[in-house]
C-alpha positions as CSV (number, residue, x, y, z in Angstrom):
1,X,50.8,10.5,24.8
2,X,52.0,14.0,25.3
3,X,51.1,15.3,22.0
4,X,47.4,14.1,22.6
5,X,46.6,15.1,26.2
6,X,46.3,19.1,25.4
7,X,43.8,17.7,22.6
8,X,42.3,16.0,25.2
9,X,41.8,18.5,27.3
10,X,40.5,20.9,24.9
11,X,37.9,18.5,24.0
12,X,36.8,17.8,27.1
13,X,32.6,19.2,27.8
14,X,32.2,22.2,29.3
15,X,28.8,22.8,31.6
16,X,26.3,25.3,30.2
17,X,24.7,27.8,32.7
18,X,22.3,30.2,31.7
19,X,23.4,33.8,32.6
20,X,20.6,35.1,30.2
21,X,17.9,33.4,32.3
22,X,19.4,34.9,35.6
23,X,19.7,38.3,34.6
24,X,16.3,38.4,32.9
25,X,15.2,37.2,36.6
26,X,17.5,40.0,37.7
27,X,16.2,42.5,35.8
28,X,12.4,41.4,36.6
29,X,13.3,41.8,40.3
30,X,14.5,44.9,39.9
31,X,12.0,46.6,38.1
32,X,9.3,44.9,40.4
33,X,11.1,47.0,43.4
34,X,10.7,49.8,41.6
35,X,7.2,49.5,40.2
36,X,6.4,48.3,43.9
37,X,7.9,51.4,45.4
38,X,5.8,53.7,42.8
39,X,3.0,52.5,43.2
40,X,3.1,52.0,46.8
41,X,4.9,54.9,48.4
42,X,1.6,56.6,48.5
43,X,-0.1,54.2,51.2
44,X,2.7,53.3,52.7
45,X,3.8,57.0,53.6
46,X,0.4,57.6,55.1
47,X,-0.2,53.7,57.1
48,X,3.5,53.4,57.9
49,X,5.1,56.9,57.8
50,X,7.4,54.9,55.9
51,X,7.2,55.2,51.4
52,X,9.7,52.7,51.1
53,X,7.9,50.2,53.6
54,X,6.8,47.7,50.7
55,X,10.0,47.8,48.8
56,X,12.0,47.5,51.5
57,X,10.2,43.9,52.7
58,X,10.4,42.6,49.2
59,X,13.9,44.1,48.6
60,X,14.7,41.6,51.8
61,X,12.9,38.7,50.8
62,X,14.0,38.5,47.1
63,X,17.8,39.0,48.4
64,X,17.6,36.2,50.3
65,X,15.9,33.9,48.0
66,X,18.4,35.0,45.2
67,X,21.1,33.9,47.7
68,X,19.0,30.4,47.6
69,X,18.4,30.2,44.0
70,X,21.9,30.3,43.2
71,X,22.8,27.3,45.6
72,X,20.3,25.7,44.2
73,X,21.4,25.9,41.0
74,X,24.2,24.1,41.6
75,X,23.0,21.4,43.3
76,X,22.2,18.0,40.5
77,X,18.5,18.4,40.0
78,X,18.2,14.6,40.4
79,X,18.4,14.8,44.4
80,X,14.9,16.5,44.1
81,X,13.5,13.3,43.2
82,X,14.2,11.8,46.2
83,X,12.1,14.2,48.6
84,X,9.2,14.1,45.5
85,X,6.6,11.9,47.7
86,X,7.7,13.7,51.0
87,X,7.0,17.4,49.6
88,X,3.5,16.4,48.3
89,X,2.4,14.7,51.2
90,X,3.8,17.7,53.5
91,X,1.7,19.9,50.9
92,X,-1.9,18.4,52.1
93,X,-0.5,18.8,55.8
94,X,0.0,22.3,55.5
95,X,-3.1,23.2,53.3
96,X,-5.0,21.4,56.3
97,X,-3.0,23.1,59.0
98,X,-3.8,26.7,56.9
99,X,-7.7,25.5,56.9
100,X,-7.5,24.7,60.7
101,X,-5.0,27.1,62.2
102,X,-4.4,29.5,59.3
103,X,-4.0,33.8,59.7
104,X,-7.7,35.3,58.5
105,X,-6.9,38.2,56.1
106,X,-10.0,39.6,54.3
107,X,-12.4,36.8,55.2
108,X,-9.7,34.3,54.0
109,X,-7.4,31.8,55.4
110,X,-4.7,31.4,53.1
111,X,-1.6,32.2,54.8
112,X,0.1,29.9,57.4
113,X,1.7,31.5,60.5
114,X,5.5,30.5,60.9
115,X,7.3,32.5,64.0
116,X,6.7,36.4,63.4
117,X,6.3,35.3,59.7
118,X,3.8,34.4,57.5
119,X,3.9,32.2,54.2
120,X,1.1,31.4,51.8
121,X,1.5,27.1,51.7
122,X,0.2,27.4,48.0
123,X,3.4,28.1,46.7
124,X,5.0,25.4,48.2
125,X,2.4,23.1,46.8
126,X,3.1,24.3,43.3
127,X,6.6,23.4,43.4
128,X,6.0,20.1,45.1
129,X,3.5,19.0,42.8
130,X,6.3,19.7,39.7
131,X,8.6,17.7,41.4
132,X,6.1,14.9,41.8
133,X,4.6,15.0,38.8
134,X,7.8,14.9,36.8
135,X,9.1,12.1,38.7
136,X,6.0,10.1,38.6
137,X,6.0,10.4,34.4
138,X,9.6,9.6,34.2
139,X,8.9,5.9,36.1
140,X,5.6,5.5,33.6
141,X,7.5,6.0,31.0
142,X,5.6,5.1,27.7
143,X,2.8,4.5,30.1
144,X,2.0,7.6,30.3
145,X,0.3,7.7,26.8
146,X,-1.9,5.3,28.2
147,X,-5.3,6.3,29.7
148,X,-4.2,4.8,33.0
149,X,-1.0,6.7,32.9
150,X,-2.7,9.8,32.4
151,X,-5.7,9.3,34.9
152,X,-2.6,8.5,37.3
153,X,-1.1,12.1,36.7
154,X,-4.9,13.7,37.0
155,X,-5.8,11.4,40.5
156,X,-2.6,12.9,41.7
157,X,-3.1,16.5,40.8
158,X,-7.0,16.8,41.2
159,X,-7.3,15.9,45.3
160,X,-4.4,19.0,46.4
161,X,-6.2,21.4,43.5
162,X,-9.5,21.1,44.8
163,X,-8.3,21.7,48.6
164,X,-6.2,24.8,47.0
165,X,-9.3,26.5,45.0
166,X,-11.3,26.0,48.0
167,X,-10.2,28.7,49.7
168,X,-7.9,30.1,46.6
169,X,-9.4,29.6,43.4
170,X,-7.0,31.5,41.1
171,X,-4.2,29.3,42.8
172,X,-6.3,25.9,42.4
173,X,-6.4,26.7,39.2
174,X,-2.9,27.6,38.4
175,X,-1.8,24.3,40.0
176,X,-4.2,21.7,37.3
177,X,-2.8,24.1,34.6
178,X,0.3,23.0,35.5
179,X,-0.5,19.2,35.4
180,X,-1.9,20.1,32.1
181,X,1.6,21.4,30.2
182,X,3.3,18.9,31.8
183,X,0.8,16.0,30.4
184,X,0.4,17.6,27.1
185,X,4.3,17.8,26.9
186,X,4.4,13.9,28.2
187,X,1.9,12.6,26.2
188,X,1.9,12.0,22.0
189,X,-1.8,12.5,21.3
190,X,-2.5,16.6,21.4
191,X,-5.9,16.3,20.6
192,X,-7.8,15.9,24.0
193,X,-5.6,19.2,24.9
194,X,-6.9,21.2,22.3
195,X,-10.3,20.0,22.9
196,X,-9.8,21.2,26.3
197,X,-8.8,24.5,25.7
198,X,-11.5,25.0,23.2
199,X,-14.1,23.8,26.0
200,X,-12.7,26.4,28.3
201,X,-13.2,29.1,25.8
202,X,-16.8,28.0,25.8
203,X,-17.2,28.1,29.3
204,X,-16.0,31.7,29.2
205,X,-18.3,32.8,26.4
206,X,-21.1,31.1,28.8
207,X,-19.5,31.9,32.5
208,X,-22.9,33.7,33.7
209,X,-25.8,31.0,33.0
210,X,-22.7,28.0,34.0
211,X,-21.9,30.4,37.4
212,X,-25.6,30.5,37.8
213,X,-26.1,27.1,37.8
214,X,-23.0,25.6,39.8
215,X,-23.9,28.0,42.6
216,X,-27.1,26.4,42.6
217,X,-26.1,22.8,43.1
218,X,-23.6,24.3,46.0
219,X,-20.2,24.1,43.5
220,X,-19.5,27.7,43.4
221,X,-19.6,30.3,46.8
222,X,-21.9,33.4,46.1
223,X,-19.0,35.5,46.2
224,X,-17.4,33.7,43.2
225,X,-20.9,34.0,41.7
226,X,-20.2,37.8,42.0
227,X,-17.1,37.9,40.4
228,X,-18.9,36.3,37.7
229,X,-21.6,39.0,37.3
230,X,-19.2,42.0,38.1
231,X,-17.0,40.9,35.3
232,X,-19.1,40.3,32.8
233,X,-21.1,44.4,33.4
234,X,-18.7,46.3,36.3
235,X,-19.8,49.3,35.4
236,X,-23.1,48.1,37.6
237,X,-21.1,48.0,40.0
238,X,-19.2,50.9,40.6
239,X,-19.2,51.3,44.5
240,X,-18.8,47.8,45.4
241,X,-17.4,44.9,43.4
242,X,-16.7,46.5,40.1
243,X,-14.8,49.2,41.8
244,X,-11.3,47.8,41.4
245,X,-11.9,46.5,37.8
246,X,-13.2,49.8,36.9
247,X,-10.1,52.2,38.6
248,X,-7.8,49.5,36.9
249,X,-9.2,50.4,33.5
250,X,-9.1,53.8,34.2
251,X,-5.2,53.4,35.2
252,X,-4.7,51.7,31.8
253,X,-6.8,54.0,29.9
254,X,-5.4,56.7,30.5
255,X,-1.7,55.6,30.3
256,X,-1.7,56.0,26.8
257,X,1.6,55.0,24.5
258,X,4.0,56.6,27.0
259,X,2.4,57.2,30.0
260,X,2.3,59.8,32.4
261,X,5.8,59.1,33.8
262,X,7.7,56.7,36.2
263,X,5.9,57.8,40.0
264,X,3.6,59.5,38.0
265,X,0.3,57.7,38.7
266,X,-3.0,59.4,39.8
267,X,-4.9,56.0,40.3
268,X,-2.5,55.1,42.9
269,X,-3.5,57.3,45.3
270,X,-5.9,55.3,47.1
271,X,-8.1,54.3,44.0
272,X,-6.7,50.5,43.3
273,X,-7.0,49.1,46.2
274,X,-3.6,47.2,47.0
275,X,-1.8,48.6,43.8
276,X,1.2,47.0,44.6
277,X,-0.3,43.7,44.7
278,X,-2.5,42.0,42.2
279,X,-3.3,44.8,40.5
280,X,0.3,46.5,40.1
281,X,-0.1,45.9,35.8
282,X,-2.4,48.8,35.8
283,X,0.3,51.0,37.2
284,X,2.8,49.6,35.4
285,X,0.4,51.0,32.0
286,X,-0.6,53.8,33.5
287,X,2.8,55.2,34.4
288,X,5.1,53.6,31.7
289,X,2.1,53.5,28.8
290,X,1.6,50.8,26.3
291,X,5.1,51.0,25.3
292,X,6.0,50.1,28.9
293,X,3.1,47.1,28.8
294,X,4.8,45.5,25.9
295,X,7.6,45.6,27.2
296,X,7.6,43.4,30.4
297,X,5.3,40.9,28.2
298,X,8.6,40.7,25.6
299,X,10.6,39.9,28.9
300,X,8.2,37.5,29.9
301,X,7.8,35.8,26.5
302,X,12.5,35.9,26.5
303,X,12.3,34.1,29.9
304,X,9.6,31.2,28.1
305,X,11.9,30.6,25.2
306,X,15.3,30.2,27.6
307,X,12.8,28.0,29.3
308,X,11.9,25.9,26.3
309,X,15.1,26.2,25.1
310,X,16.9,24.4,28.5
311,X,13.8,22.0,28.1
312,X,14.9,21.1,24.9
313,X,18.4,20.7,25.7
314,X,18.3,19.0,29.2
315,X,20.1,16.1,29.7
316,X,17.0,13.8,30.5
317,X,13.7,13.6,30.4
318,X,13.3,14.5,34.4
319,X,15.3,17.7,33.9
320,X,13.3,18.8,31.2
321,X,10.1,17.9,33.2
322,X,10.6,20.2,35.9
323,X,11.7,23.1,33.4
324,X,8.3,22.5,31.5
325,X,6.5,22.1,35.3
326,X,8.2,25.8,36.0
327,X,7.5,27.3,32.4
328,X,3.6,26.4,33.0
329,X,3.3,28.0,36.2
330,X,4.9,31.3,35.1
331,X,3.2,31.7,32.1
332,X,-0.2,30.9,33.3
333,X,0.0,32.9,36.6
334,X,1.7,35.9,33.6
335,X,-1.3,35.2,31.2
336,X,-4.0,35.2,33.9
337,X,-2.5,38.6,36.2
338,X,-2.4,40.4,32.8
339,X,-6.2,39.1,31.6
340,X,-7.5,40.0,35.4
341,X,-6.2,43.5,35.2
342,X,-7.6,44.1,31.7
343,X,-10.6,42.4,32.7
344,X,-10.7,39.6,29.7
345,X,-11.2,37.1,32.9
346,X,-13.0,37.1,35.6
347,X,-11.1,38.6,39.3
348,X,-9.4,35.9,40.0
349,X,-6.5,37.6,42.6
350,X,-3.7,36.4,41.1
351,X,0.1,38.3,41.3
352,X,2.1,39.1,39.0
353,X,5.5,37.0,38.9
354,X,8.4,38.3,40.4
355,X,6.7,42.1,40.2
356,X,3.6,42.5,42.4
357,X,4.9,42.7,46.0
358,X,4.4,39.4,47.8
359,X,7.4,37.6,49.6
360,X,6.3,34.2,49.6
361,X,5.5,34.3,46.3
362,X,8.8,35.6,45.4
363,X,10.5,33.7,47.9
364,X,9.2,30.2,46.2
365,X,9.5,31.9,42.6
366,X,13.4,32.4,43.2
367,X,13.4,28.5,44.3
368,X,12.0,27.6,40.9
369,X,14.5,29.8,39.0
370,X,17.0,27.7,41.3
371,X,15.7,24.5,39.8
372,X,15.8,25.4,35.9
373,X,19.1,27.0,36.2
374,X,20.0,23.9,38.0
375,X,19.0,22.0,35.2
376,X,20.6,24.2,32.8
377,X,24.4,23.8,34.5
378,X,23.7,20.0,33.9
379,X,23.9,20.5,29.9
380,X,26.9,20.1,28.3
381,X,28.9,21.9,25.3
382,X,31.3,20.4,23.3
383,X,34.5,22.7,22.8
């Protein structure tokens, strides 16, 4: 018995935790304070005598979330399930408590006022719905094939999208994309999925006379209309709604393959509007070049595969849910900054994970990190 319990021991599992996940989400951080500071410091010296106004509030933020993502990740991911129905219901009651008593910024109430703070209750919804979602297809099962399994997962998703994109479109539509990796990870038959994403290439090569004519029955709000029309010919528009599309493409124009230099950046000096927000990619090109560009897409495209990797590994089919719900969020809300700031899509004001200043969205991205690495402490290694 003695001879065998040092074997014993040396066989025993091990838990895996992904250490290249969190320092890629390190790094991001990081390098989104000091993008933010660059190309912020400008408006920030001059509205709050302070250049280091916006770094500092995210610097804050994304400490304290980082503190929460890594209790998080070592809480068993299962426990989430438990609170699944309670988070989505609590998502509708905030989105209709932001409609009804929501802060107006811009002519837009999508942030929710909590104390002296203020959060934006679309993030919270996006992580709710994963956890709902993923715990709704686990109890199908193979139902979930079926055409009433699947109309299950889009009755659930469709109802808190809609209320989302009424007042944030970009973020309505982030949330069905999710539902949509999720199902087409769920479900054997691929095909209505590609079908899908071919019909939304064709609504894109059509966007104006479609625009034109859901505005018309009362679908689409005349400033979406807009968005339409300046995206497809901004250059008509210079002085109005073309104007940040066009200094964005000037940023990224004349960035070159190097750039002008880290802090170096002419367009941030009061030409994007916001530049440390939505619009922070054309800085990041501008200042760091197309070498710099590449370069956070690679990190992007590292953080995916440890995603799909932990997906692949997790110890059931919940845990890889909520990686998969978490992989889909990032790389649309990734895919659709990038293709606003380039102007391949129309302005959809969308940030730019973990990089365009924005504590909610930070706060809530650090939760979702929390989650996957959660996920990934449950795998275990053989010795």
């Amino acid at each position: 018995m003695a001879e065998n319990s040092p074997n014993k021991k040396k066989n025993k599992p091990r838990r895996f935790y992904d250490y290249s996940l969190l320092f890629t989400v390190i790094f991001l951080t990081v390098f989104g304070l000091v993008m933010i500071y660059s190309s912020s410091s400008y408006a920030a010296q001059i509205k709050y005598d302070d250049a280091a106004y916006f770094m500092m509030r995210q610097a804050k933020i994304a400490l304290a979330g980082f503190v929460i993502m890594l209790i998080i990740s070592k809480m068993d991911y299962h426990w989430y399930a438990r609170f699944a129905v309670l988070a989505y219901v609590l998502s509708y009651v905030l989105m209709i408590a932001t409609a009804l008593f929501g802060i107006e910024r811009n002519g837009k109430k999508r942030w929710l006022g909590v104390g002296g703070a203020s959060i934006q209750p679309t993030e919270f919804v996006k992580i709710a719905l994963i956890v709902m979602l993923a715990s709704m297809i686990v109890q199908m099962g193979k139902n979930i094939n079926e055409k009433r399994g699947v109309l299950l997962v889009i009755v659930t998703t469709l109802p808190i999208a809609g209320i989302v994109a009424a007042n944030n479109l970009s973020s309505g539509i982030i949330i069905a994309g999710i539902a949509f990796v999720m199902l087409f990870v769920a479900c054997k038959k691929k095909w209505p999925f590609f079908a899908c994403g071919f019909a939304g290439v064709g609504v894109l090569a059509f966007a104006g006379p479609i625009a034109t004519a859901l505005e018309k029955i009362g679908l689409l709000k005349e400033y979406q209309l807009s968005r339409i029309f300046v995206w497809l010919e901004p250059e008509k528009y210079p002085s109005t709604g073309g104007y940040q599309v066009l200094q964005g493409l000037y940023a990224i124009g004349s960035g070159g393959l190097v750039g002008r230099g880290l802090g170096e950046s002419i367009q941030k000096m009061g030409f994007v509007p916001e530049a440390q927000n939505d619009m922070i990619f054309s800085i990041i090109c501008e200042e760091l070049g197309l070498f710099g560009a590449v370069s956070v897409i690679l990190i992007f495209l590292f953080m995916i595969y440890r995603f799909m990797l932990i997906a692949d590994n997790a110890p059931d089919l919940f845990g890889a849910l909520l990686v998969v719900g978490v992989m889909g969020h990032i790389a649309i809300q990734v895919i659709l900054n990038i293709a606003v700031v380039t102007n391949t899509i129309p302005n959809t004001g969308i940030t730019l994970p973990f990089i365009s200043y924005g504590g909610t969205s930070v706060l809530f991205l650090m939760m979702e990190m929390g989650m996957v690495l959660s996920v990934s402490n449950q795998i275990r290694l053989e010795r």
